[in-house]
C-alpha positions, 0 to 999 in steps of 0.5 A: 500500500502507498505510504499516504494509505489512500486506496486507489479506484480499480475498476475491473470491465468485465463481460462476454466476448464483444460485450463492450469492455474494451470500448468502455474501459478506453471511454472511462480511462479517459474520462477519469484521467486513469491508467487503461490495461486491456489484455486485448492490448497487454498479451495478444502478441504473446498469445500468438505466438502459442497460438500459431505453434498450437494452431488454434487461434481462439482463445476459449479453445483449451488448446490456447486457453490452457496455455495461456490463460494463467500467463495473460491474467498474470500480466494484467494483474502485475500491469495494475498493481505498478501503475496502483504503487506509485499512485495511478487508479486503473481499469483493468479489461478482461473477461475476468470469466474465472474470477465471476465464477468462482468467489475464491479467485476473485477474493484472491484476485481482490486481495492482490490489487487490495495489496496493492493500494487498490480498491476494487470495483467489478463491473459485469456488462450484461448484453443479449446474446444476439448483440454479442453475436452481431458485434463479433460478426462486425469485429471481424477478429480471427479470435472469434472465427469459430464463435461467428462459424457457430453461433448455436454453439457459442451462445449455448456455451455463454455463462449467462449468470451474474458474477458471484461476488460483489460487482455493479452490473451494467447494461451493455446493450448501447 
């Protein structure tokens, strides 16, 4: 914790695939005045690369995911505890889809960025699932090539329930 012991504001966007985190998390870094980290933007050069050696380029595919994920989430948890050390609130993007699930990940999660001189907020972006699949169909993105190539499937998959611990819920849809 920072010497002044003030908890520095973490806003953690959370959400399915093409639910709006990145766009949000860009639009409230900036009104804010607070530092952005998006694993969109922190780890797909890495990812890629396991990616391109396992073949397979979508993320919810445990061929990449399992390699990967521990990797990614670890990245973006180490970005936000430096920027909240030397005093910058952050938001944070990532699905965070572990952290939802399970109250135990996001108390450790918690107590990290709490060690850090943070003070955590989870915001889950709810939408329907035909705007998810609309938005991945106009993103276009090579990670979502097997959601658009199967819709059935991909929203069949989607947890549709609110996160599990403490979080602020907000409507995705505009």
């Amino acid at each position: 914790m920072r010497s002044d012991n003030v908890a520095r504001p973490v806003v953690l966007l959370t959400g399915w695939p093409a639910a709006g985190k990145s766009t949000v998390g860009r639009e409230l870094a900036r009104r804010l005045g607070r530092a952005l980290i998006d694993q969109d933007t922190a780890t797909p050069s890495l990812v890629t690369v396991v990616a391109d050696l396992v073949g397979v380029h979508d993320l919810t595919d445990p061929r990449l995911a399992g390699p990967t994920r521990r990797a990614r989430y670890e990245t973006v948890t180490a970005l936000a505890e430096d920027n909240l050390r030397i005093g910058t609130p952050v938001v944070l993007v990532a699905p965070f889809t572990e952290e939802r699930r399970d109250v135990d990940a996001w108390n450790a999660l918690e107590r990290r960025l709490r060690a850090a001189g943070g003070s955590p907020l989870l915001v889950w972006l709810r939408l329907e699932p035909a705007t998810a699949m609309y938005r991945l169909r106009v993103r276009g993105a090579s990670r979502d090539t097997a959601k658009v190539t199967d819709p059935a499937a991909f929203v069949a998959a989607l947890d549709t329930s609110e996160p599990v611990g403490p979080h602020f819920s907000v409507d995705g849809e505009s």
